[in-house]
MIDOSE-1310 file (N, C-alpha, C; in nm, 2 decimals, decimal comma, always signed):
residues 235
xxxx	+14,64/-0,15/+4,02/+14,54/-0,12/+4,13/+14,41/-0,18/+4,09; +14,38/-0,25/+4,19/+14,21/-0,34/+4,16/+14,13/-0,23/+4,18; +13,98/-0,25/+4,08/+13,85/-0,17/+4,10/+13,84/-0,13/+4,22; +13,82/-0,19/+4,33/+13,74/-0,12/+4,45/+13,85/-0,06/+4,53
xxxx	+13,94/-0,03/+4,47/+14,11/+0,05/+4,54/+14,03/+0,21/+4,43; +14,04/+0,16/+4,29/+14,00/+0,29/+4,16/+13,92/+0,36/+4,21; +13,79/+0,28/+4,31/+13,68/+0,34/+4,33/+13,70/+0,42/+4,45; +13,79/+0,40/+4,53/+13,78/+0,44/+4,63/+13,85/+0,57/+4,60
xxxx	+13,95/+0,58/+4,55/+14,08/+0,69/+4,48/+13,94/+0,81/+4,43; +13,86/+0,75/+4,35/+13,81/+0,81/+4,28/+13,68/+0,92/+4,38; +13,68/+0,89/+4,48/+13,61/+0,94/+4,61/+13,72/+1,03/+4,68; +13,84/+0,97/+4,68/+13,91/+1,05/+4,80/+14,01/+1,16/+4,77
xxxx	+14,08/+1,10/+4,65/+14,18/+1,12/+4,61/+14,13/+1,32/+4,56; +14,29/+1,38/+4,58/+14,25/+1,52/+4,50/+14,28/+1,50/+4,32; +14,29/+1,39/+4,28/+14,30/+1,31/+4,14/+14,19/+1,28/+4,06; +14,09/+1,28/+4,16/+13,92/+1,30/+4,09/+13,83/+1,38/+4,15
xxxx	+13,73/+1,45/+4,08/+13,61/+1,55/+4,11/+13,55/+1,50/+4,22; +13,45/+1,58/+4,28/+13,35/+1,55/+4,39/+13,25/+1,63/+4,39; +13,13/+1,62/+4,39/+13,02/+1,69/+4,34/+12,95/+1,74/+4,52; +12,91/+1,84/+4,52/+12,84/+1,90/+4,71/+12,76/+1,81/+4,73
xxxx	+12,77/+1,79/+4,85/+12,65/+1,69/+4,88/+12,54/+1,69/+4,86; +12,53/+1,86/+4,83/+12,35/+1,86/+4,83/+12,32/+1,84/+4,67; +12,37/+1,77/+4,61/+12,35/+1,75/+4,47/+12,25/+1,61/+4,47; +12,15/+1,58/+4,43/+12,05/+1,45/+4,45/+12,06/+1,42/+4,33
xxxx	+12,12/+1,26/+4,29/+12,11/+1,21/+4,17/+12,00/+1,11/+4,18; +11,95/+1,12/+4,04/+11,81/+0,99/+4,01/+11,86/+0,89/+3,92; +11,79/+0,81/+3,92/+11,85/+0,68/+3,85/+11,76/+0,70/+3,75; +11,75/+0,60/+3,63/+11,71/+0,63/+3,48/+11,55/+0,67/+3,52
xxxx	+11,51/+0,57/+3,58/+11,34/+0,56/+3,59/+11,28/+0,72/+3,66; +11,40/+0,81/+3,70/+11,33/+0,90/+3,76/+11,33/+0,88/+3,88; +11,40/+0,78/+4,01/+11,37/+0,82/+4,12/+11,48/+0,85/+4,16; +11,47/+0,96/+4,29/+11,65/+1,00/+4,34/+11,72/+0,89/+4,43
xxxx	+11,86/+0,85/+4,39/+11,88/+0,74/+4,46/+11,94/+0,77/+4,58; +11,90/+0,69/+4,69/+11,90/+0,70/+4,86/+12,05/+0,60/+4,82; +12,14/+0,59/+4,96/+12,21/+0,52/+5,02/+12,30/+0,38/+4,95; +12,15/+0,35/+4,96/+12,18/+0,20/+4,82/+12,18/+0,18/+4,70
xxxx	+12,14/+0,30/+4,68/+12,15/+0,33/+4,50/+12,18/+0,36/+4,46; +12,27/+0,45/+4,54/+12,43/+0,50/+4,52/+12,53/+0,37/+4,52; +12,55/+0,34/+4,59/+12,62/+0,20/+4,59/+12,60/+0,10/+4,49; +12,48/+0,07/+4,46/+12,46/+0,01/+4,35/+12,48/+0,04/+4,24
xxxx	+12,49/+0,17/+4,18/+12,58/+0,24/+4,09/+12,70/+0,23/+4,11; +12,77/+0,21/+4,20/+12,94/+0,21/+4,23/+12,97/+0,08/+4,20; +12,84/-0,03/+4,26/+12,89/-0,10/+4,25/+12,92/-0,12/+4,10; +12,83/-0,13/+3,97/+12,86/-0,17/+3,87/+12,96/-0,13/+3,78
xxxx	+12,99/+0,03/+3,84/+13,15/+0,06/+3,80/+13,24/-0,01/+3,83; +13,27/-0,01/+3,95/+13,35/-0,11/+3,97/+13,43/-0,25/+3,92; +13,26/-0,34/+3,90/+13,26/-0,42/+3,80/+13,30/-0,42/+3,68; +13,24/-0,30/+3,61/+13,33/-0,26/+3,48/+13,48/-0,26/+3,45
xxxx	+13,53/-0,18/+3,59/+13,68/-0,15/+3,58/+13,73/-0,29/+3,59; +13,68/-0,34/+3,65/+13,75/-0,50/+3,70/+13,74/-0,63/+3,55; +13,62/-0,60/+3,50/+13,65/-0,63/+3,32/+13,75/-0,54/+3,21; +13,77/-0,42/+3,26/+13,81/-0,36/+3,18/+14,01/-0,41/+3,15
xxxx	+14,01/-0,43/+3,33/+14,13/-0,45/+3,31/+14,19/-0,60/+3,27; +14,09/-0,71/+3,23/+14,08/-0,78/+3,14/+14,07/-0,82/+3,04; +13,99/-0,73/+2,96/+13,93/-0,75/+2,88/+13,94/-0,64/+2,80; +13,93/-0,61/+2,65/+13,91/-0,46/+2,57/+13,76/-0,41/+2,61
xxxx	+13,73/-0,29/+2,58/+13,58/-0,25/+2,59/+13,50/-0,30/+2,52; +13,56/-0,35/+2,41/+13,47/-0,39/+2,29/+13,38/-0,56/+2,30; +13,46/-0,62/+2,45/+13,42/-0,74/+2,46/+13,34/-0,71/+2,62; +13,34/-0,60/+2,67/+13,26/-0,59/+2,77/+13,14/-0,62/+2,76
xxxx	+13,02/-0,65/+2,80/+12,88/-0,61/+2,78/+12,80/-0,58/+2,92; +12,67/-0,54/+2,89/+12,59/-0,51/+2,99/+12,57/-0,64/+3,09; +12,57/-0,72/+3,04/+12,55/-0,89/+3,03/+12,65/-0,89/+3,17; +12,80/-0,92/+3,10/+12,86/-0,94/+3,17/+12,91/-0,85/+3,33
xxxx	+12,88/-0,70/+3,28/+12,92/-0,61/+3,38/+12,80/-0,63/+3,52; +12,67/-0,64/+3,50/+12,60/-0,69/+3,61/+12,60/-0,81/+3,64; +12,68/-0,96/+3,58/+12,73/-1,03/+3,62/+12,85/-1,05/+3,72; +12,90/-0,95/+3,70/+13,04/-0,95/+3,76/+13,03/-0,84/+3,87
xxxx	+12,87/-0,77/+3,91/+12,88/-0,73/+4,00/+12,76/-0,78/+4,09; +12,74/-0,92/+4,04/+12,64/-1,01/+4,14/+12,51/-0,93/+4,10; +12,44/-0,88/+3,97/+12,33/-0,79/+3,98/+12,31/-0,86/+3,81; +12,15/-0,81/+3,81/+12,10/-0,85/+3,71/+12,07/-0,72/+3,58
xxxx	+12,09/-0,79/+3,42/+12,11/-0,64/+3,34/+12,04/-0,54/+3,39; +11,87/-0,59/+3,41/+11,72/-0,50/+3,50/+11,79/-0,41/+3,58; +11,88/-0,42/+3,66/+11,97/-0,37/+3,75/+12,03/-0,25/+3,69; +12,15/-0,29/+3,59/+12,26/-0,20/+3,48/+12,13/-0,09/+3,47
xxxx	+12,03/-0,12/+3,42/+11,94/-0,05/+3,27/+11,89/+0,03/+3,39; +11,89/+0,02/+3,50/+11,81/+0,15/+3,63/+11,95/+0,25/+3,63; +12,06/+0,25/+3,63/+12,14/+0,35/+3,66/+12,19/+0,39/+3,49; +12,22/+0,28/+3,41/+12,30/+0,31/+3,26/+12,23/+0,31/+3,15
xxxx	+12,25/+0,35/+3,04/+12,17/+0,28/+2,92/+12,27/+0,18/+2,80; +12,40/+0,23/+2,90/+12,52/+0,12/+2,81/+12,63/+0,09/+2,86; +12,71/+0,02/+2,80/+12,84/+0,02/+2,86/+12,90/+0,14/+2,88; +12,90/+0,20/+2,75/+12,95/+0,31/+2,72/+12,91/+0,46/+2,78
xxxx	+12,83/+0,45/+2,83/+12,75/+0,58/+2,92/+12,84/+0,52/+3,06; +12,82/+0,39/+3,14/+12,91/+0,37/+3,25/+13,04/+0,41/+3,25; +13,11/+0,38/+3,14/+13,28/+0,36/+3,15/+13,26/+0,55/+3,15; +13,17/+0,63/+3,07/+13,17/+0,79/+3,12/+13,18/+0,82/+3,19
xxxx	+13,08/+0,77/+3,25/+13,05/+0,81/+3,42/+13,14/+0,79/+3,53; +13,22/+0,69/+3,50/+13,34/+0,61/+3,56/+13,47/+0,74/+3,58; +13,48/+0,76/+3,43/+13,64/+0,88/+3,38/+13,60/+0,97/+3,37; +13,47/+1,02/+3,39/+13,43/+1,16/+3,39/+13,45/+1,21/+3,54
xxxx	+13,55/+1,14/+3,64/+13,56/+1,15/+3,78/+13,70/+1,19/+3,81; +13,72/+1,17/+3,72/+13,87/+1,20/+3,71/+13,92/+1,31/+3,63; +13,96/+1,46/+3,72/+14,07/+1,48/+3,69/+14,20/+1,47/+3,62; +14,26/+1,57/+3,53/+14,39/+1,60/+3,51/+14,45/+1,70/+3,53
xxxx	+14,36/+1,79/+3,59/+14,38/+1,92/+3,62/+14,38/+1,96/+3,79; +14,46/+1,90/+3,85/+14,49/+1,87/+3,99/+14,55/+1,95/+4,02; +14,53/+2,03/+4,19/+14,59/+2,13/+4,21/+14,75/+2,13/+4,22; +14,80/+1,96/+4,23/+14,92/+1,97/+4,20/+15,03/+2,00/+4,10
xxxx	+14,89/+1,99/+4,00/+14,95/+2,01/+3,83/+14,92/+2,18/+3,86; +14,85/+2,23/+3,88/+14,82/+2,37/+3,83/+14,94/+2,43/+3,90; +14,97/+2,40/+4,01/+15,07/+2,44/+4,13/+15,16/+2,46/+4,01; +15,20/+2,36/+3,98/+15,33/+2,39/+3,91/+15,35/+2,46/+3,81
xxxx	+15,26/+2,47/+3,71/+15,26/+2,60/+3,61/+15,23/+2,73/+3,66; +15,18/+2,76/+3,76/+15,18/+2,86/+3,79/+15,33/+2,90/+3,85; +15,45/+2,84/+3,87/+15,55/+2,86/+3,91/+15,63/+2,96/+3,81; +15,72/+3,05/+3,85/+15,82/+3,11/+3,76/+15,91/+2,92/+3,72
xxxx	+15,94/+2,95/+3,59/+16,02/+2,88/+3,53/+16,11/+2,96/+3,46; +16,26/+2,91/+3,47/+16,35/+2,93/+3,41/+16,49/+2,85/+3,37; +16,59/+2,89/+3,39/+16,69/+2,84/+3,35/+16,72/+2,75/+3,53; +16,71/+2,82/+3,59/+16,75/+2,77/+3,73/+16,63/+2,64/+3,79
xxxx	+16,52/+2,73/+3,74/+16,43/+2,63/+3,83/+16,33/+2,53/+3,74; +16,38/+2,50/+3,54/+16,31/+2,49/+3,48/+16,29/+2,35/+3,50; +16,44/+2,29/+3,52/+16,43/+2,13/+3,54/+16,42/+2,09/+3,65; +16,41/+2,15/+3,75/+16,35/+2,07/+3,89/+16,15/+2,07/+3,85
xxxx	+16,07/+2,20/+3,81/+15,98/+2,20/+3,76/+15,94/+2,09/+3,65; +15,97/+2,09/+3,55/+15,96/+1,98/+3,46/+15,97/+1,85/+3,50; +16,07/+1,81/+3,61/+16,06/+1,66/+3,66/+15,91/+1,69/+3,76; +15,88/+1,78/+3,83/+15,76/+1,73/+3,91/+15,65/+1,70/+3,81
xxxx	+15,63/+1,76/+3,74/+15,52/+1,80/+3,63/+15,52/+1,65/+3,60; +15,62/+1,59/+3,55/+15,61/+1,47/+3,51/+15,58/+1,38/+3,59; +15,62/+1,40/+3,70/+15,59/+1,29/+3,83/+15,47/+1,33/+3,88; +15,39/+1,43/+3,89/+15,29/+1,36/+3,93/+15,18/+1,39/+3,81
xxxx	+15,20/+1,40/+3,67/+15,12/+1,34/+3,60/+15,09/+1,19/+3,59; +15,23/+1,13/+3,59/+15,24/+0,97/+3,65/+15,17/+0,93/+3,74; +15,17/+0,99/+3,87/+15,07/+0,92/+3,97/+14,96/+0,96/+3,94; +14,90/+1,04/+3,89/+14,79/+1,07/+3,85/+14,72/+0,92/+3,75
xxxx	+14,82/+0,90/+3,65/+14,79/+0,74/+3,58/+14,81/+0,65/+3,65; +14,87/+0,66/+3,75/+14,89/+0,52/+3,84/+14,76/+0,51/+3,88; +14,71/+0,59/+3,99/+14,57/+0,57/+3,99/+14,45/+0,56/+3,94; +14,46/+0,62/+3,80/+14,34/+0,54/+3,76/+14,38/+0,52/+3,60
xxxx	+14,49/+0,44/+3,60/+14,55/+0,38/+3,48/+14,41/+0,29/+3,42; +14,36/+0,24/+3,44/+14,25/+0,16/+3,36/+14,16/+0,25/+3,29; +14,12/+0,37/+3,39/+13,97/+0,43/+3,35/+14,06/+0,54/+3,22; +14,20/+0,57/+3,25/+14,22/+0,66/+3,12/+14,29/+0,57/+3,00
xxxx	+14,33/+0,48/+2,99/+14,39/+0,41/+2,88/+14,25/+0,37/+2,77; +14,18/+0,35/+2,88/+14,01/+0,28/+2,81/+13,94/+0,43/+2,74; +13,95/+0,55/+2,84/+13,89/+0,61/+2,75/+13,96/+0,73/+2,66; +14,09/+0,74/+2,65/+14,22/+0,78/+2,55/+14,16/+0,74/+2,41
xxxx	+14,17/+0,54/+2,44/+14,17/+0,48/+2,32/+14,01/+0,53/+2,25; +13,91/+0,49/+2,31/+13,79/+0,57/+2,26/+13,79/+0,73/+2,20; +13,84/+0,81/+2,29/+13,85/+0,93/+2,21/+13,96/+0,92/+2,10; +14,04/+0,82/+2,11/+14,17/+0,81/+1,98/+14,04/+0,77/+1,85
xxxx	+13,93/+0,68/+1,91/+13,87/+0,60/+1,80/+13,74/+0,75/+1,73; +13,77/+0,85/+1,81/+13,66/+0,94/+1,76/+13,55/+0,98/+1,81; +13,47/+0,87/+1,90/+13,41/+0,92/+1,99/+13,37/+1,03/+2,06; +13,27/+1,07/+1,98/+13,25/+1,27/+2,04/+13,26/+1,28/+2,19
xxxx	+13,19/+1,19/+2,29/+13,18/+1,17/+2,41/+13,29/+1,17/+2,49; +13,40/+1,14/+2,43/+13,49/+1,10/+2,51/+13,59/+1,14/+2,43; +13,60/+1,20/+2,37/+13,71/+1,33/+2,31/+13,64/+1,46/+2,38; +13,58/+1,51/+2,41/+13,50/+1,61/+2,47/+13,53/+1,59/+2,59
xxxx	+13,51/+1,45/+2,68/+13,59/+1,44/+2,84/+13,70/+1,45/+2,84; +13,77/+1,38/+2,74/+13,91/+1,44/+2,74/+13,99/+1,55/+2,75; +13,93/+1,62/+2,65/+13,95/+1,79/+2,63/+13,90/+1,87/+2,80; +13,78/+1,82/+2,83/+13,72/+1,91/+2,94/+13,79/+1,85/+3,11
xxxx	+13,85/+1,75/+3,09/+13,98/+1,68/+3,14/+14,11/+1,74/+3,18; +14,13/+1,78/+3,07/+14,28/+1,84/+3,03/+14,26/+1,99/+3,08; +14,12/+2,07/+3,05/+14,15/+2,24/+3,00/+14,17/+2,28/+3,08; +14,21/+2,31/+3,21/+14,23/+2,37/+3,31/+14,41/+2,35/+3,28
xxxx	+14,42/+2,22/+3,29/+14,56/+2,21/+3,31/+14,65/+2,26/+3,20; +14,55/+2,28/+3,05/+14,60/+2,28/+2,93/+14,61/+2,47/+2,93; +14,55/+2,51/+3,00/+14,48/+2,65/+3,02/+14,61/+2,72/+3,09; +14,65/+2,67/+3,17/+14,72/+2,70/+3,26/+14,87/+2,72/+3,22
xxxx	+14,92/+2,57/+3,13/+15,04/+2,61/+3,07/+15,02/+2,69/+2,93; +14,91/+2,75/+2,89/+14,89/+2,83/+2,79/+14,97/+2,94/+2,84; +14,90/+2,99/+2,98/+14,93/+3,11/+3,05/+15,09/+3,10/+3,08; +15,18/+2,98/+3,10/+15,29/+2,98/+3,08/+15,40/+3,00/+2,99
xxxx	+15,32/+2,96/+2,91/+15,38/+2,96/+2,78/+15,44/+3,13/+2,73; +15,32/+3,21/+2,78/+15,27/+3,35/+2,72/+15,37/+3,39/+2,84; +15,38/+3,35/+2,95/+15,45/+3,42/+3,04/+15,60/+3,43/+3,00; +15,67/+3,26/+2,92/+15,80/+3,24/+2,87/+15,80/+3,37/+2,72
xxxx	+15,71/+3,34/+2,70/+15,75/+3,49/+2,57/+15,78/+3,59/+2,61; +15,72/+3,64/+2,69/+15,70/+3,81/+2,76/+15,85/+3,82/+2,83; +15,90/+3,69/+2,86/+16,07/+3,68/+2,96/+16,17/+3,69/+2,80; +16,13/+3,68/+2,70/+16,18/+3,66/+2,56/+16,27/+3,49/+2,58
xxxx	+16,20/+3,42/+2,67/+16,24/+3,27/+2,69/+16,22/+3,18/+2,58; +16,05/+3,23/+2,51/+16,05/+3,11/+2,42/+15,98/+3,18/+2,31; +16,01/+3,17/+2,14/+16,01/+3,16/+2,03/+15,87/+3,27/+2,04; +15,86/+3,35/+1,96/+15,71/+3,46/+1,99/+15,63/+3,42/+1,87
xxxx	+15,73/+3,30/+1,79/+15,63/+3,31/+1,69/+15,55/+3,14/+1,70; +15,56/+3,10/+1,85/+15,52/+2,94/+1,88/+15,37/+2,97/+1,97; +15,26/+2,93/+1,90/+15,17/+2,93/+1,95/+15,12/+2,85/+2,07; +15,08/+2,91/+2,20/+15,09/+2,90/+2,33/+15,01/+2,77/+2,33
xxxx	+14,88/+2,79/+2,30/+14,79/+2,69/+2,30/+14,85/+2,58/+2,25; +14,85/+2,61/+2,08/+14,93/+2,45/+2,04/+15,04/+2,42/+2,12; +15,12/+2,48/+2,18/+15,23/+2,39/+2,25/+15,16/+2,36/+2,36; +15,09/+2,37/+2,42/+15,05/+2,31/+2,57/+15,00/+2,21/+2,53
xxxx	+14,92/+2,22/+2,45/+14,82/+2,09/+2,42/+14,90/+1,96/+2,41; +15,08/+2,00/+2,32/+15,08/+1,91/+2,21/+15,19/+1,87/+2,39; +15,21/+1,96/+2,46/+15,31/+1,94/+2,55/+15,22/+1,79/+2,65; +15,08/+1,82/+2,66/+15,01/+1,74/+2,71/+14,98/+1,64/+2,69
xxxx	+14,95/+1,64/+2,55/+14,96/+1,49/+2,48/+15,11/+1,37/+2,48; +15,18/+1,49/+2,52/+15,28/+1,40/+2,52/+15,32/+1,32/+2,62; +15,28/+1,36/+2,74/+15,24/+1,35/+2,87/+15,15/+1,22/+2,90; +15,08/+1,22/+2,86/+14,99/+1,09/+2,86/+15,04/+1,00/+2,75
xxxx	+15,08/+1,03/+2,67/+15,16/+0,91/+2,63/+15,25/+0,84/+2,71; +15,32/+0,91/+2,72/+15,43/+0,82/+2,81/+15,42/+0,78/+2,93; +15,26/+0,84/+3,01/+15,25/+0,77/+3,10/+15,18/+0,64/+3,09; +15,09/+0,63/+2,99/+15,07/+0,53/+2,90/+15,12/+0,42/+2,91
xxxx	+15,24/+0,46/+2,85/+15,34/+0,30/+2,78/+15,46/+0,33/+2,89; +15,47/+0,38/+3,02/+15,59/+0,40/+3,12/+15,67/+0,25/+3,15; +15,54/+0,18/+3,16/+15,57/+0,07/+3,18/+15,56/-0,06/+3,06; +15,54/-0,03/+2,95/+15,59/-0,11/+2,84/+15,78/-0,13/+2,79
xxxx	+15,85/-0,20/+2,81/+16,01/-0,22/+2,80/+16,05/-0,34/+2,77; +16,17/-0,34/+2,73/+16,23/-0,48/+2,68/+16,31/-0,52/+2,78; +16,31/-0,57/+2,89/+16,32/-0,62/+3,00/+16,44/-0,54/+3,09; +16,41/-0,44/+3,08/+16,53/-0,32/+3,16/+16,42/-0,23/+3,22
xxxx	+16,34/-0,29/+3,28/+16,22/-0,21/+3,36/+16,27/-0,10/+3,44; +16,34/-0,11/+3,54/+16,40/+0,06/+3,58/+16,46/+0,13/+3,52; +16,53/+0,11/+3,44/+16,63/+0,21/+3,32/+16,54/+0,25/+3,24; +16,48/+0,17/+3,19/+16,37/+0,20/+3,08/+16,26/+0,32/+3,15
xxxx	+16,20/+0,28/+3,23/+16,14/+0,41/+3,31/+16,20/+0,54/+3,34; +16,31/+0,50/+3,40/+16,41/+0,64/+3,47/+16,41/+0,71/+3,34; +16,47/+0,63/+3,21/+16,49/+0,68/+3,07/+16,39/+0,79/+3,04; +16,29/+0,73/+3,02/+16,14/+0,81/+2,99/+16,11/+0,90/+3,06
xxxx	+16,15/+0,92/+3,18/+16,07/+1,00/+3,29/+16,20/+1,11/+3,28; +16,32/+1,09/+3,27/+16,43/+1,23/+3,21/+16,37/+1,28/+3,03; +16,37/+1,22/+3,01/+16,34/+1,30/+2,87/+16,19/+1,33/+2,84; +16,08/+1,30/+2,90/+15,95/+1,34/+2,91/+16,01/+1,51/+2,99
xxxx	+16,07/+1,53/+3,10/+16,15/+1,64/+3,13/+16,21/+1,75/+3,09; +16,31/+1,71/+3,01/+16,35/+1,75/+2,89/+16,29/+1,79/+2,83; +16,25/+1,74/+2,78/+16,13/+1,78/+2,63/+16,02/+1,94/+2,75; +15,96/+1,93/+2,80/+15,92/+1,97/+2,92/+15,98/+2,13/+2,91
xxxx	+16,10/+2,13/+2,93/+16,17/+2,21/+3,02/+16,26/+2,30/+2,88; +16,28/+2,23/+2,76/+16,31/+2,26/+2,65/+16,20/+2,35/+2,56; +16,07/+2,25/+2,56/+15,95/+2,32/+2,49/+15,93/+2,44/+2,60; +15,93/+2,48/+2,68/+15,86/+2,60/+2,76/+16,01/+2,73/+2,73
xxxx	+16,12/+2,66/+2,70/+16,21/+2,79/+2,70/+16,32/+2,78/+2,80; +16,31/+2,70/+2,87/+16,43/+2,68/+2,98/+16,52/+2,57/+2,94; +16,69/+2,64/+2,96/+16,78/+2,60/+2,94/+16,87/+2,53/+3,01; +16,80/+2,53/+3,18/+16,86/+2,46/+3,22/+16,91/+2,29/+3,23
xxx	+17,01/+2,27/+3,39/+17,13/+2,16/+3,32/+17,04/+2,02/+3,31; +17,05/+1,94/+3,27/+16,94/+1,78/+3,27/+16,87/+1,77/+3,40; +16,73/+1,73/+3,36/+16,67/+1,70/+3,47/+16,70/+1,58/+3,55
């Protein structure tokens, strides 16, 4: 998916946040930006995304990003103060905790309904990376590298959704479904991390591109439908 598809997803989509309208943003210097200064902030996201998906972050620059969005750094330095404050502002729009995802932990799970549940969960975590596969791989790898900033968006990314299969988890105990002595939290978390991996690398394979996916997307399931306590037959 090109930048100005990301950007648009990231407006429309129920896959990213949206702030009330009556919220007035100002650009660095202090003034609130009208019409075109909104756009002019979009636009240099954009630009970003569109290096990012070329390029590592580490070879990005301010330089280049208002290059690449026909604007001068003078430009960048009114809305950002870095790369790295933009690429925030960019994934900090994004959602993981979509009412699609919450939908589904809030469902009874069991033996009957555990693996039709566990395949959605997984599918539309997936679309959820399909969409803005650039803006989360870029900023994964940052919070992988330590980055308070963006291990903090991560986490505040996740917690609803991570919150939610907590409450599942606690629900599979109380059914005596799953292990009383497996802590709810660490298993959601570790359930979610696992989740982003593989949507991740879905499409990394040794040239058996649909098998290899189909592969991954049953046993991300599995795993799924096993960790929560449900015994039911393969997803």
């Amino acid at each position: 998916m090109d930048a100005p598809q990301q950007m648009k997803r990231l407006a429309d989509s129920p896959h990213g946040t949206s702030r009330p309208a009556s919220v007035r943003h100002a650009n660095l210097s202090g003034q609130v930006m009208g019409t075109k200064g909104l756009a002019t902030r979009k636009r240099l996201i954009a630009a970003m995304i569109r290096l990012l998906e070329a390029v590592p972050l580490r070879e990005v620059t301010v330089k280049a990003v208002a290059s690449a969005a026909g604007l001068s750094p003078a430009t960048f330095y009114l809305y950002f103060r870095s790369v790295r404050e933009c690429l925030h502002a960019a994934a900090g729009s994004v959602s993981q905790s979509t009412p699609a995802i919450l939908e589904i932990l809030e469902r009874d799970w069991d033996a009957e309904s555990g693996a039709a549940n566990a395949l959605a969960l997984v599918m539309d975590h997936l679309e959820l990376w399909e969409e803005h596969r650039t803006l989360l791989r870029v900023r994964n790898l940052a919070a992988e590298e330590r980055d308070p900033l963006f291990m903090r968006q991560r986490r505040l990314a996740m917690d609803a959704s991570v919150r939610a299969m907590t409450d599942l988890a606690e629900r599979q105990q109380a059914k005596g479904d799953l292990d009383g002595a497996v802590s709810p939290v660490a298993l959601a978390s570790a359930l979610f991390a696992m989740l982003d991996l593989v949507s991740a690398v879905i499409h990394v394979h040794d040239g058996k591109k649909p098998a290899a996916e189909r592969e991954r997307i049953a046993a991300a399931a599995y795993v799924l439908r096993a960790g929560l306590g449900c015994e039911g037959g393969a997803a």
